[in-house]
C-alpha positions as CSV (number, residue, x, y, z in Angstrom):
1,X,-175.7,16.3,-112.9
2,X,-175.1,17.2,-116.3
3,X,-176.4,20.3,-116.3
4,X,-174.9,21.1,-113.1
5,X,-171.6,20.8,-114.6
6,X,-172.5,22.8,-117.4
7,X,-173.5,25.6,-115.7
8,X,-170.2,25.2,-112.9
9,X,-168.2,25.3,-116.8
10,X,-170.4,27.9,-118.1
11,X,-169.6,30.6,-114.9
12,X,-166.1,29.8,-114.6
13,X,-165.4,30.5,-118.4
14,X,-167.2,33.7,-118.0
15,X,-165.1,34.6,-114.1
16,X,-162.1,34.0,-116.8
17,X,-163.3,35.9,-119.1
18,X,-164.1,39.1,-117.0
19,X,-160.8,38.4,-114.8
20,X,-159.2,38.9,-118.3
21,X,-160.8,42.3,-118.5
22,X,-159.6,42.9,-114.7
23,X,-156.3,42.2,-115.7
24,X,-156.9,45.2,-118.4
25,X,-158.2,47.3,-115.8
26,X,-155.6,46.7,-113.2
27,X,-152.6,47.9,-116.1
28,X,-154.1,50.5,-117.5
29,X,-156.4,52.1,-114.8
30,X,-153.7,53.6,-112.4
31,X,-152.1,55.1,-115.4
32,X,-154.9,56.7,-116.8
33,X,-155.2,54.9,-119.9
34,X,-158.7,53.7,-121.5
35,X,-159.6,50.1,-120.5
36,X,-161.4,50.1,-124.2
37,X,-159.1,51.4,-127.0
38,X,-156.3,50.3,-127.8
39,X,-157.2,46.4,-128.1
40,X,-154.9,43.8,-125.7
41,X,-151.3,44.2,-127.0
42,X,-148.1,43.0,-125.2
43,X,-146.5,46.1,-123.0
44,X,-143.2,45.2,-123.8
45,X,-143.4,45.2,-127.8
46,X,-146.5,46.5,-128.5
47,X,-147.9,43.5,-130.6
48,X,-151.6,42.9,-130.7
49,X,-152.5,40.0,-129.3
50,X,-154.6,37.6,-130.9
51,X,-158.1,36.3,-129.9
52,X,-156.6,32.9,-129.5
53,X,-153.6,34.1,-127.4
54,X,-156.0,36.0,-125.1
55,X,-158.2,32.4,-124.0
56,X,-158.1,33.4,-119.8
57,X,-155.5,31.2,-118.3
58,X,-154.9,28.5,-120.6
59,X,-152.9,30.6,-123.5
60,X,-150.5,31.7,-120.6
61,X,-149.6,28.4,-120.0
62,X,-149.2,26.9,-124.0
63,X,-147.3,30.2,-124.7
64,X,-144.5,29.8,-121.6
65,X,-145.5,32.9,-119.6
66,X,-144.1,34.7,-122.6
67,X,-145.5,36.7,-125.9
68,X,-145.5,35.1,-128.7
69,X,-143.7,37.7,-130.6
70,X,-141.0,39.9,-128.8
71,X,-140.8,36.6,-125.8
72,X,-140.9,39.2,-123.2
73,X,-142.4,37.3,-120.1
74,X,-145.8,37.6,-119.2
75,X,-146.4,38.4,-114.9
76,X,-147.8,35.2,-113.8
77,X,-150.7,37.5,-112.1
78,X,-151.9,37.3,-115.2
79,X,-153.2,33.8,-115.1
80,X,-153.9,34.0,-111.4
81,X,-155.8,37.2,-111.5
82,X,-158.2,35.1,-114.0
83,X,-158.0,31.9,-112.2
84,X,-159.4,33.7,-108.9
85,X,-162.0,35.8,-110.5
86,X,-163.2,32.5,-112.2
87,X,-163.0,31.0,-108.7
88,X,-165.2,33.8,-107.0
89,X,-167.5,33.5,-109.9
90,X,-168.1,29.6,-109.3
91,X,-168.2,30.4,-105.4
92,X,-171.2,32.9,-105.7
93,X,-173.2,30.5,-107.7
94,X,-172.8,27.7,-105.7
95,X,-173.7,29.6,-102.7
96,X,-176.6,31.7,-103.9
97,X,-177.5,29.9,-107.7
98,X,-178.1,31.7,-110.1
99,X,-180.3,34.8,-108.3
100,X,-179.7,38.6,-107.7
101,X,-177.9,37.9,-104.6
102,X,-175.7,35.6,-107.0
103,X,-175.0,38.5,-109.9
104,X,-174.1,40.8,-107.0
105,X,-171.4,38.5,-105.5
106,X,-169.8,38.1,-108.8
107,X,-169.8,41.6,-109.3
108,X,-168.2,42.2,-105.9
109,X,-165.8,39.7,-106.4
110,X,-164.4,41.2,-109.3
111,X,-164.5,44.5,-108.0
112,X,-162.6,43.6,-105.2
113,X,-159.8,42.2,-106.8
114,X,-159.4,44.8,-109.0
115,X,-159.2,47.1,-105.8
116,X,-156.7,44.7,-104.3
117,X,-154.3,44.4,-107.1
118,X,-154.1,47.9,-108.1
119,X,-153.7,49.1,-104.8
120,X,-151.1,46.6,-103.8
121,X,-149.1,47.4,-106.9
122,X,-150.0,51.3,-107.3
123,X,-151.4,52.2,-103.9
124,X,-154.6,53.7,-105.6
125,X,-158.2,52.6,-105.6
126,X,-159.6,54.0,-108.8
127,X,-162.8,55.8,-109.1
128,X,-163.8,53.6,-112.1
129,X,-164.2,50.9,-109.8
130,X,-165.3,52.2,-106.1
131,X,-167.4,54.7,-107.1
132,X,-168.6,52.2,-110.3
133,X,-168.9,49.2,-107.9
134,X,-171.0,51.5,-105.7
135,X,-173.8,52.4,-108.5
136,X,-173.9,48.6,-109.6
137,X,-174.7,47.7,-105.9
138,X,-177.5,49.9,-105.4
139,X,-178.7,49.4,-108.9
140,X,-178.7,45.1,-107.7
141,X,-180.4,46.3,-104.4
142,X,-183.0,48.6,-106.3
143,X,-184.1,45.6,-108.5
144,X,-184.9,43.5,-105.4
145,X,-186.9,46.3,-104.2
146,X,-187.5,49.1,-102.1
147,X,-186.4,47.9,-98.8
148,X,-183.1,46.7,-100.6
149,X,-182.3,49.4,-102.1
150,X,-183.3,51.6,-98.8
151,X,-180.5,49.2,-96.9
152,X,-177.6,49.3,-99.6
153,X,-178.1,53.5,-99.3
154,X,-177.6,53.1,-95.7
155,X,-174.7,50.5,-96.0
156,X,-173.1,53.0,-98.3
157,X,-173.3,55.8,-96.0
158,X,-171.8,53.9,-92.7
159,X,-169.2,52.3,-94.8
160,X,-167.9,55.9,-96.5
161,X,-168.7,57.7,-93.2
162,X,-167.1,55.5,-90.4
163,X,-163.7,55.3,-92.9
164,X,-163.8,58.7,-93.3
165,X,-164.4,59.6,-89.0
166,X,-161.8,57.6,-89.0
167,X,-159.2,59.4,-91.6
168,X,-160.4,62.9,-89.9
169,X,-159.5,61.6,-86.2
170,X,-156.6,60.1,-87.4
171,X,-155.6,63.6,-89.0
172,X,-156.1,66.0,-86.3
173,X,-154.0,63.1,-84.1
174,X,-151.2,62.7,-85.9
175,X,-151.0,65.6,-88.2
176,X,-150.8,63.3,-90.9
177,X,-153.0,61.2,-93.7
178,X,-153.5,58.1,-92.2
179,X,-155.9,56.8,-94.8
180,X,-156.8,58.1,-98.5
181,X,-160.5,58.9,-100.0
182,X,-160.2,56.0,-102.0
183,X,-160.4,53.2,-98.7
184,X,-163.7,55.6,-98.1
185,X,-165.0,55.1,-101.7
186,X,-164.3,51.2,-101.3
187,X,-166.0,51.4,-97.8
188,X,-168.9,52.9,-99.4
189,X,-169.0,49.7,-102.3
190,X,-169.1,47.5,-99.8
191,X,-171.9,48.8,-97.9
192,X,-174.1,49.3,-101.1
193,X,-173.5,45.2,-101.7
194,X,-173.7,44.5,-98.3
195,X,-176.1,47.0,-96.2
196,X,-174.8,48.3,-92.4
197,X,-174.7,44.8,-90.6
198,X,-172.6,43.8,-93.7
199,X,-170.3,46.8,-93.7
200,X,-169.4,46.5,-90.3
201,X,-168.8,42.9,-90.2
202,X,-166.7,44.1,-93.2
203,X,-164.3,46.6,-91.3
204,X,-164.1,44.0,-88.6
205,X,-163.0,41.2,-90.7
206,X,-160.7,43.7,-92.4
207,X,-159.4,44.7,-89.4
208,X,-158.7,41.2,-87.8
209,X,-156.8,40.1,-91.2
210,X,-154.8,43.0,-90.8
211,X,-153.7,42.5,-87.3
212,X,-153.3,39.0,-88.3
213,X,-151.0,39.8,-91.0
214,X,-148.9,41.9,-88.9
215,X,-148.1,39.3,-86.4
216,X,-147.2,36.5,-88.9
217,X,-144.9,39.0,-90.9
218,X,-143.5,40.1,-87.5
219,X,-142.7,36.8,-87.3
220,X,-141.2,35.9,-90.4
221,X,-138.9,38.9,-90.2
222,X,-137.3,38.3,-86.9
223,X,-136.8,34.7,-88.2
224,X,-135.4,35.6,-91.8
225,X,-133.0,38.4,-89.8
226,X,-131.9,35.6,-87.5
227,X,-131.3,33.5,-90.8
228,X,-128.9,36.5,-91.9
229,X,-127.5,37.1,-89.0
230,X,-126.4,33.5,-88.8
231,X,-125.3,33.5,-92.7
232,X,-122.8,36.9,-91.8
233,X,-124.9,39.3,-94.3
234,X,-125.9,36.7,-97.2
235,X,-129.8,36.6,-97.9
236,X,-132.4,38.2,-99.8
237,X,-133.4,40.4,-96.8
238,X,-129.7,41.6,-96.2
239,X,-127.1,44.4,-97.1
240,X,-123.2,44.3,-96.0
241,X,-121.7,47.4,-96.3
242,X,-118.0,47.8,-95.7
243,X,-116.5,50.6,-93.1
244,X,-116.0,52.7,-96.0
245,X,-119.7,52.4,-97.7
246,X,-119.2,49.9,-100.4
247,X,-121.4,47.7,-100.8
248,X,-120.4,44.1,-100.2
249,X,-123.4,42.0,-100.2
250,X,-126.7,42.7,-101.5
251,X,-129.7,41.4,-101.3
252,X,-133.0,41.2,-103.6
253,X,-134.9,43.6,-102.0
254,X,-131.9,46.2,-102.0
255,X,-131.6,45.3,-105.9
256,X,-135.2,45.8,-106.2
257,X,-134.7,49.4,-105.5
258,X,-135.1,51.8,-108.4
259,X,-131.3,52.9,-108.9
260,X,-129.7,51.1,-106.2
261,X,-126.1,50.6,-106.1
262,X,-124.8,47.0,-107.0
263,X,-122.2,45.4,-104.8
264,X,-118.9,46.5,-105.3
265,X,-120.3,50.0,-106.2
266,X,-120.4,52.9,-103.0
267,X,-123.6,52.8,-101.0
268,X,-123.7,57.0,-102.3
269,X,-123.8,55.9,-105.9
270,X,-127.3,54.9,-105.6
271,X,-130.2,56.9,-107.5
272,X,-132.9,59.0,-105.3
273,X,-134.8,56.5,-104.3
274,X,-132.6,55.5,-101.7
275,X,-131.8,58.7,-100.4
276,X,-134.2,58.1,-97.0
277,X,-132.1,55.0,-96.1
278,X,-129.0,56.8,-96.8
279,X,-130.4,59.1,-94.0
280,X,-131.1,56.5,-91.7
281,X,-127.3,55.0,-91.9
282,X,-125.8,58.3,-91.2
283,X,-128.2,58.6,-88.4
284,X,-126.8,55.0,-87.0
285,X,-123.1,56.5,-87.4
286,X,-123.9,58.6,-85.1
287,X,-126.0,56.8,-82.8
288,X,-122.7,54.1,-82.8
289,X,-120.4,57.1,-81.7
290,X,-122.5,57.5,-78.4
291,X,-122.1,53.9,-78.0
292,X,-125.9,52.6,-79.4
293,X,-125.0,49.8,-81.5
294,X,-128.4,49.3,-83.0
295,X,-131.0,51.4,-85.1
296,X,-134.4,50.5,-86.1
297,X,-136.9,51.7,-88.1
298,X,-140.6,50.5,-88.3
299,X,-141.9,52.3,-91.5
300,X,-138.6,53.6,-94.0
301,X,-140.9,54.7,-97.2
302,X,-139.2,54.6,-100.6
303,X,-140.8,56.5,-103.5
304,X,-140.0,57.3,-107.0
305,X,-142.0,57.8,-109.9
306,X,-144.3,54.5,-109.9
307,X,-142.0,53.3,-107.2
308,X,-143.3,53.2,-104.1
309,X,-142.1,50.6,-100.9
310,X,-142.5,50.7,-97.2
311,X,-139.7,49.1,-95.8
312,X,-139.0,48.2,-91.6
313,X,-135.2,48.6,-91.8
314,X,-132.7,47.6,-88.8
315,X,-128.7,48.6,-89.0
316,X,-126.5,46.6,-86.9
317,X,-122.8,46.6,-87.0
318,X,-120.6,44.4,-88.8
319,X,-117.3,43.1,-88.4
320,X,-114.3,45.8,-89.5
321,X,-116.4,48.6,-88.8
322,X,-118.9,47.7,-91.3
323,X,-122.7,47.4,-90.7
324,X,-125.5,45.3,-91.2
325,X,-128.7,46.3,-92.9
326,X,-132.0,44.2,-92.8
327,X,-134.7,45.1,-94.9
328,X,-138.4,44.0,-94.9
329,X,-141.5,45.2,-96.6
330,X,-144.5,46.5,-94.3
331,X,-146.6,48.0,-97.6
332,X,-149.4,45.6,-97.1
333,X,-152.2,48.5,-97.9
334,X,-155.3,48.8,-96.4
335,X,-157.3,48.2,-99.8
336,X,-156.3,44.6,-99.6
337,X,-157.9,43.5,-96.2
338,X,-160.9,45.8,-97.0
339,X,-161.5,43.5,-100.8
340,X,-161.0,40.4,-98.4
341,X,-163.3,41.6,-95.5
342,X,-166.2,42.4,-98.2
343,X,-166.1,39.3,-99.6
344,X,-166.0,37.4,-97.2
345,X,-168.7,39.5,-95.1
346,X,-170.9,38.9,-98.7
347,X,-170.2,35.8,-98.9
348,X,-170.6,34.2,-95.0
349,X,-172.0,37.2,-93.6
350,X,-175.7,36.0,-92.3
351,X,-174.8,32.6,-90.5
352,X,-171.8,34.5,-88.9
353,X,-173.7,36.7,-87.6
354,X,-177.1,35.2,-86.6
355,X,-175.9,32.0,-86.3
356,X,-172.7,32.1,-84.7
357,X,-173.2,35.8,-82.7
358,X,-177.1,35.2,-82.5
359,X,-177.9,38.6,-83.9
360,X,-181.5,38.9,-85.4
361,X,-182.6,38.4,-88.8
362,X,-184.8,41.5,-88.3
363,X,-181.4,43.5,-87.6
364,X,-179.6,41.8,-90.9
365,X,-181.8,43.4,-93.4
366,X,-182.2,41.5,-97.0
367,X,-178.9,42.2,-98.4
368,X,-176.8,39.8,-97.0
369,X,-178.1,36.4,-98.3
């Protein structure tokens, strides 16, 4: 029992320790900066930190969320981001010990949340990490043998090549990108960990979260609009505008906005960011003129610099010949689902699918344990 909880201490101190160094990799990567050189400093000031500031988790909380020299606050993803990798870590040994199949979860896991992160935040999957995670899982599959290593080459391939069918159908469809190289670099990571049974339980998984995600934030939206509504323009999701484009009420995600207009201030004053949802509000002028009181769009994108948001936006008129905006972010990216599917398609993978879809351990291969 001892020793049990030795080792459960021992893995979780070293998931903190390399969720520290994802932390790193998550700042620094989509700006191409070295993940090496310079040593942890604070972004705001500049100030090294020091070895015992940097302890995963705890020195976040004895130092307030804040460094210890400028007391610029510190993202509580910091502490999280450690606090989950160390999670994962414990997770894969308790489900696979201390084996091959149990270094290749922990390496997933902390691939994956790297992925997830930076492309929530950035809306880029860096090479440094697909293309990286991809080598480490068929270097873990070529230590367990030939056969292994045979399947995560194959996993590799049908993740990489049924993402990127997909972003060529999608393409010569729409006319557009649908999906970016990097979700087919992270396809083909998963497959190298997980072989083609895993990889395909992986888009599925990924899939289902996504459409699962969709319906509850459809949800929330209508509700927090209702909320608004109710409220006459006050609420985080909300933006009064008077008749002649001042703004009266704003709310957090307007001020979010990179150069957006506080109240008080005309709606034109705003920086560049906001110049697609000043196109959209002329574009409900008009619509009101022919007597359609209500315009709605599903996918408003805002971009500047780092900046980037995918709003659903909805104007509504207001009393005194004002109007009504609702805003609501839909910029959950693909990456996300695609980290959660893997891991969960590592991690549960066999009994869901020979115990609970009765496919045959023949068909599974040796990579999903």
């Amino acid at each position: 029992m001892i020793l049990e909880a030795a080792a459960d201490l021992l893995v979780a101190a070293m998931g903190g320790v390399v969720g520290s160094f994802a932390n790193v990799c998550i700042h620094r990567l989509p700006r191409g900066e070295s993940v090496v050189s310079p040593s942890s400093h604070c972004p705001s000031c500049g100030a090294s930190i020091r070895p015992y500031d940097n302890v995963p988790v705890v020195a976040w909380l004895w130092l307030g969320g804040r460094c210890r020299d400028c007391r610029a606050s510190i993202p509580v993803r910091y502490p999280l981001v450690e606090a989950a990798v160390a999670a994962l870590f414990l997770a894969s040994r308790w489900l696979f010990g201390f084996t091959l199949a149990g270094v290749a979860g922990a390496v997933l896991a902390a691939a994956a949340v790297i992925l997830a992160l930076t492309d929530l935040e950035h809306r880029l999957l860096p090479d440094e990490v697909t293309l990286g995670g991809a080598a480490l899982g068929l270097s873990l599959a070529a230590l367990r043998g030939f056969h292994p290593f045979l399947e995560s080459v194959l996993g590799a391939a049908a993740g990489a090549g049924t993402l990127y069918l997909v972003r060529v159908v999608y393409r010569a469809v729409r006319g557009v990108e649908g999906m970016g190289l990097g979700d087919v670099k992270m396809a083909a990571m998963a497959g190298a960990f997980s072989g083609a049974a895993g990889v395909l339980l992986t888009f599925f998984l990924a899939s289902t979260a996504g459409a699962l995600f969709g319906l509850l934030s459809t949800i929330l939206r209508q509700a927090d609009w209702a909320r608004i509504r109710r409220r006459g323009g006050a609420g985080g999701s909300g933006l009064l505008l008077a008749a002649d484009g001042r703004i009266r009420l704003a709310g957090a995600r307007w001020r979010a906005i990179p150069g957006a207009a506080a109240a008080g201030s005309a709606l034109s004053d705003s920086g560049p960011a906001v110049r697609p949802l000043l196109a959209l509000l002329r574009l409900a002028r008009m619509r009101r003129r022919t007597g359609k009181e209500t315009t709605s769009f599903g996918r408003l994108v805002l971009e500047e610099g780092e900046f980037f948001r995918v709003l659903a936006v909805r104007v509504e008129p207001a009393g005194e010949g004002g109007s009504l905006v609702l805003l609501w972010r839909v910029d959950l990216p693909f990456g996300v689902f695609l980290a959660a599917g893997s891991l969960l398609a590592f991690g549960l993978g066999r009994p869901l699918l020979a115990g609970v879809l009765g496919w045959p351990p023949s068909f599974l291969g040796s990579l999903l344990p």
